[in-house]
ZAMAR-953785 format. One record per residue (C-alpha): x, y, z. Coordinates in steps of 0.02 Angstrom, whole numbers, plus 32768, in hexadecimal, padded with zeros to 4 digits. Example, Ala and Ser with C-alpha at 12.3 -4.5 7.8 and 13.67 -1.06 7.14 Angstrom:
REM residues 2
82677F1F8186
82AC7FCB8165
//
This chain:
REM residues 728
64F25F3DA72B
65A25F27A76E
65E25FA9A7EB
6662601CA7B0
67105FF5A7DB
6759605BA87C
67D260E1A857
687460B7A889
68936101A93F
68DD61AEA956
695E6168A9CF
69AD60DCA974
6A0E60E2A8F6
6A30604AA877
6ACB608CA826
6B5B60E9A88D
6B576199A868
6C1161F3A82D
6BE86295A87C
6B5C62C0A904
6B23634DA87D
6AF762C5A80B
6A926266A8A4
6A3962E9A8C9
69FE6304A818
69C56256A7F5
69646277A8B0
690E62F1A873
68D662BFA7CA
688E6210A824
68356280A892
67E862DDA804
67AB6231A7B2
677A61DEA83F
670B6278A85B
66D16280A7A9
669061CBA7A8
664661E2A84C
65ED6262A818
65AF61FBA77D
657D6171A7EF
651461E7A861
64B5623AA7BC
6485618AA788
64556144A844
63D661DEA830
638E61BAA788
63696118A7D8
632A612DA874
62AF61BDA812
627D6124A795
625160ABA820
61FD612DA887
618F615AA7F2
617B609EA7E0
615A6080A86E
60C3610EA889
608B60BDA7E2
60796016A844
6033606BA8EA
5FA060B5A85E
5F7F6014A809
5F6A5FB4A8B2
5EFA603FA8EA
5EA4602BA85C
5EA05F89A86D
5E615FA4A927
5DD86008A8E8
5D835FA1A84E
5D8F5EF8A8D3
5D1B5F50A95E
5CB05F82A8DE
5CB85EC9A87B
5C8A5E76A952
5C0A5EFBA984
5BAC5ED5A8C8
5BD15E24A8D4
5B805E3DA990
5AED5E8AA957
5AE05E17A8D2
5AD35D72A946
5A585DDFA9C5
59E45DE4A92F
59E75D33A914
5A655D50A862
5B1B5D0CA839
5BAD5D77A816
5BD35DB2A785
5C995D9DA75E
5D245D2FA762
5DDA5D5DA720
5E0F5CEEA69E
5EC15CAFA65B
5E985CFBA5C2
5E6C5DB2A604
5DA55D7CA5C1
5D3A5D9FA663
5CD25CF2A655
5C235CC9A6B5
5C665C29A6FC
5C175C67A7B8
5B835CC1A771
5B1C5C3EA793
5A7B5C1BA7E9
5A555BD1A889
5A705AF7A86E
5AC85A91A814
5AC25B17A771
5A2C5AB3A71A
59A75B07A74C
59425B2DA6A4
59765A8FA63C
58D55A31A645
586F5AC6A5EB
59025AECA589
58EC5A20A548
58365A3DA51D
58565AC4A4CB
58DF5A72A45B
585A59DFA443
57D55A69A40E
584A5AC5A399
588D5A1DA34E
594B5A56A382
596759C9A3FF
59FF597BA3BD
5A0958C3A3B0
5AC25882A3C7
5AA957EFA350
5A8C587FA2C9
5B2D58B5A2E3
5BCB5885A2AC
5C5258EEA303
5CE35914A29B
5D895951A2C0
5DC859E2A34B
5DC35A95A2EB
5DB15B16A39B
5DE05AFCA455
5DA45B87A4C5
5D7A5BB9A584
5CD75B66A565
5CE55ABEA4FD
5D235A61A46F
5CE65A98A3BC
5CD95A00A336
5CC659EDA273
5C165981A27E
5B9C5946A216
5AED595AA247
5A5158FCA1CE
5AD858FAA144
5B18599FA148
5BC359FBA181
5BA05A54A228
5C0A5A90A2AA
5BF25A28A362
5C215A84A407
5C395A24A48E
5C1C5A8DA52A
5C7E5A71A5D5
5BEE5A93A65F
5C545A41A6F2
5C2C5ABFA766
5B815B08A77E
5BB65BABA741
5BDC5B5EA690
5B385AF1A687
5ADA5B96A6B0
5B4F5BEBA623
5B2A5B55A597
5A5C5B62A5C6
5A625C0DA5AE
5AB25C27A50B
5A435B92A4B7
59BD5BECA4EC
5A025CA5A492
5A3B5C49A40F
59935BDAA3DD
591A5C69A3E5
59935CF1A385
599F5CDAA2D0
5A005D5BA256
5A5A5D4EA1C2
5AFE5D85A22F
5AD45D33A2D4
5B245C6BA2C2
5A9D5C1BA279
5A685B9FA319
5A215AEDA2E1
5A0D5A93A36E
5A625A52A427
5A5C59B4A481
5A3E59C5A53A
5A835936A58C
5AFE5962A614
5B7B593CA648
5BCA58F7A5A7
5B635928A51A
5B4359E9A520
5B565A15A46D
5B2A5AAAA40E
5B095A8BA340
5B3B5B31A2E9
5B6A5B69A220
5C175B24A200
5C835BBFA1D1
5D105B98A187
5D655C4FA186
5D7F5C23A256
5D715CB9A2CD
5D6E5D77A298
5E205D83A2DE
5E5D5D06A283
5E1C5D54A1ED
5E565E00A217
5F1D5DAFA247
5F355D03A1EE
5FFD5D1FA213
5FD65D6CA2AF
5FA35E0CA305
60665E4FA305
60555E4CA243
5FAC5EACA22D
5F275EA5A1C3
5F265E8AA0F4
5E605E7EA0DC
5E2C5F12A075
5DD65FA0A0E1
5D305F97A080
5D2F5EDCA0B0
5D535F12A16F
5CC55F92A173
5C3D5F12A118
5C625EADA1BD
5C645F27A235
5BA45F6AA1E4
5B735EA6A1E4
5BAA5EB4A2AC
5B3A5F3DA2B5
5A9D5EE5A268
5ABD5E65A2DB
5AC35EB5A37F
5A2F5F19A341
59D05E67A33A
5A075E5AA3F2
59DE5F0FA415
59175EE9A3D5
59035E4AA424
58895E2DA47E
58B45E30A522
595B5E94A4E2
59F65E36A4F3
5A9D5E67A51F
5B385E0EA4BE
5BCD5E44A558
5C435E0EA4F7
5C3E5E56A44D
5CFB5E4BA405
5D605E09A362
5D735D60A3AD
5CB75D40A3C4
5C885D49A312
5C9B5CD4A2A2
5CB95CD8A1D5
5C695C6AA14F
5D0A5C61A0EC
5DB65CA7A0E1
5D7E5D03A056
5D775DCBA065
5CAD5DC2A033
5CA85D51A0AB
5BFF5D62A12A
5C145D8DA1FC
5BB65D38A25E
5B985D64A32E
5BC75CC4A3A9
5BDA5C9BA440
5B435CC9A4A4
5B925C80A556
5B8F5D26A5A0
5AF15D73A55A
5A665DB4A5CF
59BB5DEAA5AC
59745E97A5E0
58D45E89A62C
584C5F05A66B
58935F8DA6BA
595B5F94A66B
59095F94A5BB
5881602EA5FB
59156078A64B
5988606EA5AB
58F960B8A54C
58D2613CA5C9
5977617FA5BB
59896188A500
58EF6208A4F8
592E626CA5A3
59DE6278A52C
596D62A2A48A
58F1630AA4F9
5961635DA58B
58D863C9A5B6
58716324A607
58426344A69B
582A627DA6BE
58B8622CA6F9
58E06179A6B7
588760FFA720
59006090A77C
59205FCDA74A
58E25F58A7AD
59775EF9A82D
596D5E52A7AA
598E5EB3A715
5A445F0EA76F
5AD35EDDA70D
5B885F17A775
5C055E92A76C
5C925E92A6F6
5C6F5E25A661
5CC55E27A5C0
5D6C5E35A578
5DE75ED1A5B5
5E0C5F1CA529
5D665F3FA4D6
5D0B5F55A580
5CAE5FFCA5A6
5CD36064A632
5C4A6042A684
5C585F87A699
5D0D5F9AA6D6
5CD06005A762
5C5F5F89A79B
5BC36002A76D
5B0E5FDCA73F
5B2B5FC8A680
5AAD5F9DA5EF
5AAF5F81A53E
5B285FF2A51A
5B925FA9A563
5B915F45A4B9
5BA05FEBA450
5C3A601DA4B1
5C835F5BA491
5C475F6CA3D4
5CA0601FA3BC
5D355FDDA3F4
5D235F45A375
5CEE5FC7A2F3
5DB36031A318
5DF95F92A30E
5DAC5F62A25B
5DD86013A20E
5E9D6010A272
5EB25F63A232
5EF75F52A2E5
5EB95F2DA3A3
5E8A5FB9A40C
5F28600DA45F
5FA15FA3A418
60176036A40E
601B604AA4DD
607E5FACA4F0
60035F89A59E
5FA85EF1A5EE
5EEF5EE2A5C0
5EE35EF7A683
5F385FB1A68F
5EE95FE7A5FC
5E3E5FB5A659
5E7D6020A6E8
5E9D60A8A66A
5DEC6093A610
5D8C6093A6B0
5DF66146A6E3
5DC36187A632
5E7D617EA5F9
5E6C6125A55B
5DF160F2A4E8
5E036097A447
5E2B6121A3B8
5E266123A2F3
5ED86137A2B0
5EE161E5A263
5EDD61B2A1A5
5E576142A1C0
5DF361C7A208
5E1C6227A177
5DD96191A0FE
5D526161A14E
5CF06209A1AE
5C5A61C7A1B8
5C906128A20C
5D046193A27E
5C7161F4A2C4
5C0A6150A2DE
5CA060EBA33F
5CC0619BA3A4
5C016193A3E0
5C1F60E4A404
5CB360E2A48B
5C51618EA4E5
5C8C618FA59A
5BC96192A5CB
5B666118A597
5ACC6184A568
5B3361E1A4EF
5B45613AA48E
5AD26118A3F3
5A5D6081A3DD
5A8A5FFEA358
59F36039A302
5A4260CBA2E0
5AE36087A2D7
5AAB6012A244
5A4060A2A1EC
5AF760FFA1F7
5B4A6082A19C
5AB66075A126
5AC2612BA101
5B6E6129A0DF
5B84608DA05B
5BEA60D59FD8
5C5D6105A056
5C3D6050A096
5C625FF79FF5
5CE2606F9F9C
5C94606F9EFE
5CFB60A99E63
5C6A60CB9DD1
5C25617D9DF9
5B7361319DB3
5B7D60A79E2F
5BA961389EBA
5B3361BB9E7B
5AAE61309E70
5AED60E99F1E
5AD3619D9F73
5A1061A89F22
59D761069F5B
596261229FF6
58FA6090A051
583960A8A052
57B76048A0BB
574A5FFCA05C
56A55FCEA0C2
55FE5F4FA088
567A5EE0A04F
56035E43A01F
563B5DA4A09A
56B45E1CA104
563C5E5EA18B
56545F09A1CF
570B5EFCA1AE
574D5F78A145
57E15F4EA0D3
58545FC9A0AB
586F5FC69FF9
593B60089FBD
58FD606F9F0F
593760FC9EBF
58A061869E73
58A0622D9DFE
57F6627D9DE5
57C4629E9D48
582F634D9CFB
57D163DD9CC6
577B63B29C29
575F62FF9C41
56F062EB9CAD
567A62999C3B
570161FF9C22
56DA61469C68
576A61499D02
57E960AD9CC7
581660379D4A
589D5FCB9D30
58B65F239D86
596F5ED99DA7
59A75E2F9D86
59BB5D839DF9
5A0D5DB49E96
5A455E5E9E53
5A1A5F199E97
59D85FC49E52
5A8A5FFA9E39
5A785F859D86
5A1C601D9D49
5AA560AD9D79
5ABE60C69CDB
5A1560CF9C7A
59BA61259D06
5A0561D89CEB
59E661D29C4C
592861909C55
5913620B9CE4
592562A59C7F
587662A49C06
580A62279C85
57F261F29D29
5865615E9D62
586C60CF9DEB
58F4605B9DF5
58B05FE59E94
59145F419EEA
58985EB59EEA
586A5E6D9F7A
58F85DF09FCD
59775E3F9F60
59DA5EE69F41
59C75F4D9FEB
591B5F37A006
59025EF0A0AB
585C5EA3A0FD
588F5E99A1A7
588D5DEBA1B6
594B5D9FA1A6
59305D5BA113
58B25CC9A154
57EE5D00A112
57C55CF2A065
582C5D1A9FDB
57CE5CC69F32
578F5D209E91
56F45D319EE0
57395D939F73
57985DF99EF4
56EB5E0F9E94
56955E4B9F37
57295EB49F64
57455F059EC3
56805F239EB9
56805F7D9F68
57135FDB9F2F
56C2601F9E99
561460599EE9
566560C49F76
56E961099F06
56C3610D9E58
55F860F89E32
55EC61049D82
5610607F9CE5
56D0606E9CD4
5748603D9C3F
578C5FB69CA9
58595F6E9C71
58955EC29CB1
59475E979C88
597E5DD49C9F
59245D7D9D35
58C85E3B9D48
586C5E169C86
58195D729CD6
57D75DF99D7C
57A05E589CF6
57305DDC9C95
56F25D969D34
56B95E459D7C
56845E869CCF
560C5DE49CAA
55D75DE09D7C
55B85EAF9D7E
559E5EDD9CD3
55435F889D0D
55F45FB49D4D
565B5FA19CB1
563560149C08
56E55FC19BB6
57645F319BD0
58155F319B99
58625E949BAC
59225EAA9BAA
59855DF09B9F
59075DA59BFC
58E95D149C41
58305CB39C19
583D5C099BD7
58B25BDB9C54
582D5B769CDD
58735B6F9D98
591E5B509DF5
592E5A9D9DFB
59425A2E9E9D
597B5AB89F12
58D85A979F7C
590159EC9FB3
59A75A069FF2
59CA5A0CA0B8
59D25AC5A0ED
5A925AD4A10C
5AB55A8AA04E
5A3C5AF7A012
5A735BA1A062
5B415B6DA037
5B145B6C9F94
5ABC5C079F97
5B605C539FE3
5BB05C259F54
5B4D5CCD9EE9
5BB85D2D9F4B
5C5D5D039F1E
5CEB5D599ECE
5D005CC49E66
5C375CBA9E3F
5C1D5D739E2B
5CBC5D949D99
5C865CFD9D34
5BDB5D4A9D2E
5C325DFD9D1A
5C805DB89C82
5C025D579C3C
5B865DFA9C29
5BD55E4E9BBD
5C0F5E649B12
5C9F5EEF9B23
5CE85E8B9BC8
5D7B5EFD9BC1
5D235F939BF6
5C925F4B9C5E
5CB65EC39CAD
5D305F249D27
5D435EF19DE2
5CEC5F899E0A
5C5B5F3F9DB4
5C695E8D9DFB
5C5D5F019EAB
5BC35F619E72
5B695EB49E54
5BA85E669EF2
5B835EFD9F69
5AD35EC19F9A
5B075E1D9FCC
5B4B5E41A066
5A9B5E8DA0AB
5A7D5E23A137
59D25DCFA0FA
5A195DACA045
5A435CEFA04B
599F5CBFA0AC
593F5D21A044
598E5CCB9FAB
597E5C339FE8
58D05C469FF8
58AE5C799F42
59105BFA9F0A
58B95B789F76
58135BBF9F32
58515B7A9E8F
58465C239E22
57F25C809D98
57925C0D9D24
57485C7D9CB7
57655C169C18
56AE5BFE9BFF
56635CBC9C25
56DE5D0B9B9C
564F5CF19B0E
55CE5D499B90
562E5DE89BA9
55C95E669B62
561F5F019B65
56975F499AE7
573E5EFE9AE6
580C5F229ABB
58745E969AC1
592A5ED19AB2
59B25E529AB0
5A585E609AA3
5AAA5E1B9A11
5B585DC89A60
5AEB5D849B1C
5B405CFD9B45
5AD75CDE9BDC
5A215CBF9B8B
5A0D5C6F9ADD
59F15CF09A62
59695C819A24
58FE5C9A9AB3
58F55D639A6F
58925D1699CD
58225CA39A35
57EF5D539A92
57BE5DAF99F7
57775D0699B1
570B5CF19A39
56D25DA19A9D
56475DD19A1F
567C5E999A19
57215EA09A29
57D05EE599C9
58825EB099D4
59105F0099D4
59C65EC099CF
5A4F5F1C9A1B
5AE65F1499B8
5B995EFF9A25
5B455EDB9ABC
5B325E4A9B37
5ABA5E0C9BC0
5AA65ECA9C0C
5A755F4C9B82
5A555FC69C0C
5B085FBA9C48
5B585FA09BB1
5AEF60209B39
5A93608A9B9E
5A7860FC9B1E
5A3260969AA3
59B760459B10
598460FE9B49
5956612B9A8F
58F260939A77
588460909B1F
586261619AF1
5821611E9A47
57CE60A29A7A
577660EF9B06
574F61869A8E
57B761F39AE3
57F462959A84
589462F59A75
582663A39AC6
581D636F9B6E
588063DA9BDC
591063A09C45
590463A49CF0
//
């Protein structure tokens, strides 16, 4: 800023004057402005020097600060090498706090020999003749990320930098995290070649939707977010599944670096699936951390303990800085012992900045670095935007828990997931009030004795009335969904069943929102179905059933009323499949072939062709809100491996029992299905010795979606069922 120009001086004069009364005058008047302006210059000196002083006491706080996190970052870093362990941060370029010196004692490879054999054991050791590496699609801190192909199919090849010891002790460790955890939202892991210093690889899915970032900004993060909300939530509950995974481990892992940037998508698509990555920084909880962590969720459940949480053990301390700034907890910024929540805190922030649609503080214009200083004081925390708060309460209350200043007031991802599970209309938005009213009633049961499933109880999604007053006396229906579909197919028939009998609309097993516990990998075949369905129905139901199988759910039908015959008193058989014997070739293809095409059920594309293809009157059913209700269960995170295994298994072939079922029969079919032949309804009544059809006029594949009504008259007739009993 220029200087102002000088007054001219009091004494000289650049004109002559004609009188010394006129002088005088013009004296005067200078005098006045030259006062005036100095006066101007003196109020803005001030305004300055106050700015810089305040400036500069901002500095003098930073530096102390500063001052104060470093002697706590040498004296733990002291400590650290007196008990024989590496430090724990480094400051990145980036502002990511990376593990580059976290290594142990040598040159870093301390490990990789049993590591090897246990690659040879699991049959993960990665041959580099198998692969062909492809072109460059990711550059990071870490390594070089390739397009590859691996035994004929598309993978994605990370090549890992482990020049220093610190890296080789990074790459060892998250091979090993990465081989021995397997969920549907963790990066499915398929093998690593160990063969320093050139050929460290790491063989992962290849996602094609890049990082969750990039999915989140494709034009940037200046120009926000366009991805609908109910999309954004789906992924942040995924997250949440898959940090529970760590969170039951066993020993329990810790992520450190859970963040937007460190999950990767299938697709580009907005139903596209999250998956976990990046496992460089991960650290397991042993012995006494994990007894500790535990200990101090009952003291905060149970204040009036009078046993104090027992104290880890010096291997299991965690204090060094280790993340990424902005979604770090307090904790971990103040260089104090932290645990796994340490990966709620990081996940809450990630959860505010799916609902915002923007990163955490982005409206306080600061460096990652002085908003850590601010988080570590307690000044800031990530926060909801107000509307989004109002849209979304029940998220707002679980991402509040999340950031708590003190850890112990955090929630587990246990209860973090069965918060998102309790809230899924919210979740999914659903338009229908059937689909929500049905949504709301749909609880999860365990369901224990389950034949080939051990002690392990799977918690089966369903959706039960008791019998109303007056019909008692009435076989209970049960009524089984189609291929890869959910109870919600039934929102509309099951009111009106539910009023003169006792109903049960269940998810079979591997489908719907039933879910085994088991990511998707045990067995999913009719057989498991059978067995699950069979369990089901002694610890629930106990009596003879009129049992309903739409589609896919008529050939479960035939095979559980021909297998358990003492279950079933009748069988409706609504557009059902039973002459049509197995899946075709889908068992011999590789794994990743196999499970891309099973991705394919879940798209937009997929899912609206289907949508339109079931039914007659496509103008007022097959709405998006429909094509939603039929997707929703596909993005449960063992749904594609629990498909794939059915349709591995081959499928239903229960062509051949359809002549042995012995039980009364309805086949209802509707007149305008363009899905299954028509035909096949006449080869039912043809061929199941007692049996009835009945054709449903103006209707499609779904008669229970698309006439409700009518389907409810005929199952009351046929099941003998009068107009007296009372509604409940």
């Amino acid at each position: 800023m220029a200087p102002p120009r000088a007054p001219p001086s009091p004494t000289a004069t650049n004109a002559p004057s004609s009188s010394p009364a006129g002088g005088a005058a013009r004296s005067e008047e200078d005098l006045e402005t030259a006062l005036g302006m100095a006066n101007d210059i003196i109020s803005q000196m001030d305004a300055k020097v106050k700015a810089l002083e305040a400036s500069a006491e901002e500095a003098n706080a930073m530096r102390a600060q500063a001052a104060r996190l470093g002697e706590k970052l040498t004296a733990a870093r002291r400590a650290a090498r007196e008990r024989g362990f590496g430090d724990d941060a480094d400051l990145c370029a980036d502002d990511e706090i990376d593990d580059d010196v976290d290594a142990p004692s040598g040159d870093g490879w301390a490990g990789a020999a049993s590591l090897v054999a246990d690659a040879r054991s699991g049959g993960w050791l990665v041959r580099p003749d198998d692969v062909v590496l492809g072109a460059e699609i990711g550059r990071g801190s870490s390594g070089v990320t390739h397009r590859a192909m691996w035994r004929g199919a598309p993978v994605a090849c990370k090549i890992v930098d482990v020049s220093s010891p610190g890296r080789a002790a990074t790459f060892l460790r998250e091979v090993r995290v990465q081989s021995r955890t397997r969920h549907p939202n963790v990066l499915p892991f398929y093998g690593a070649r160990v063969d320093p210093p050139d050929r460290c690889w790491i063989l992962t899915t290849l996602c094609h939707g890049g990082t969750l970032k990039q999915w989140l900004y494709p034009k940037g993060v200046d120009n926000g977010t366009k991805r609908p909300l109910a999309a954004r939530l789906r992924i942040a509950h995924e997250l949440a599944r898959a940090l529970r995974c760590l969170e039951e481990s066993s020993p329990r892992l810790i992520h450190r670096d859970v963040k937007p940037s460190n999950l990767f998508m299938s697709s580009d698509a907005d139903d596209a699936t999250a998956y976990l990555a990046d496992f460089g920084l991960a650290r397991e909880i042993r012995g006494g951390e994990a007894d500790a962590t535990e200990a101090r969720e009952t003291l905060k459940s149970n204040p009036n303990s009078s046993s104090p949480p027992p104290k880890p053990s010096s291997e299991d301390v965690m204090t060094g800085e280790t993340g990424t700034y902005v979604y770090m907890a307090p904790e971990v910024v103040r260089h104090e012992r932290y645990d796994a929540k340490a990966d709620v805190y990081s996940f809450g922030a990630t959860l505010v900045e799916l609902v915002n649609g923007a990163p955490p503080y982005r409206e306080y214009f600061q460096t990652p670095v002085q908003i850590a200083f601010a988080v570590a004081d307690g000044k800031l925390r990530p926060e909801l935007k107000a509307a989004a708060s109002r849209a979304c309460p029940g998220i707002a209350a679980v991402a509040q828990e999340c950031v708590a200043r003190d850890p112990t007031s955090r929630p587990s991802f246990a209860k973090i997931v069965d918060a998102f599970d309790a809230m899924l209309p919210e979740v999914t938005a659903l338009e229908e009030p059937a689909a929500v009213a049905m949504a709301k009633r749909c609880r999860q049961v365990p369901v224990a004795d389950v034949a080939g499933r051990g002690a392990r109880a799977i918690m089966t999604s369903c959706v039960g009335a008791p019998a109303p007053e007056g019909g008692e006396g009435n076989a209970p229906f049960v009524l089984l969904h189609g291929f890869d579909s959910s109870c919600l197919e039934y929102r509309r028939l099951f009111p009106l069943l539910e009023r003169r009998a006792e109903t049960w609309a269940l998810d079979l097993l591997g489908w719907g929102f039933t879910d085994a516990d088991d990511g998707g990998i045990g067995d999913y075949s009719p057989e498991a179905k059978r067995a699950h369905l069979h369990a089901f129905w002694k610890q629930e139901i106990g009596r003879p059933i009129t049992l309903v199988g739409a589609s896919l759910g008529g050939a479960a039908a035939i095979d559980f009323a021909t297998a358990h015959p003492e279950c079933v008193e009748r069988l409706v058989l609504v557009d059902a499949q039973g002459f049509i014997e197995g899946l075709g070739p889908m068992g011999l293809m590789p794994r990743p072939i196999a499970l891309a095409g099973v991705n394919v059920l879940k798209t937009r594309i997929l899912r609206n062709t289907a949508n339109q293809m079931a039914y007659c009157d496509k103008a007022t059913f097959a709405t998006e809100d429909a094509m939603r209700v039929g997707q929703l269960h596909t993005f449960q995170p063992q749904w594609a491996d629990a498909t794939l295994s059915f349709m591995k298994s081959d499928g239903y072939k229960v062509a051949k029992r359809v002549s042995a079922i012995t039980q009364p029969t309805l086949v209802m079919w509707g007149r305008e299905d363009k899905i299954l032949d028509p035909a096949y309804a006449t080869r039912f009544a043809e061929e199941v010795p007692n049996s009835k059809l009945l054709w449903v006029e103006k209707c499609g594949h779904v008669a229970h979606l698309e006439q409700p009504e009518v389907m409810r008259d005929a199952l009351f007739e046929f099941a003998g069922i009068g107009e007296e009993v009372v509604a409940a």
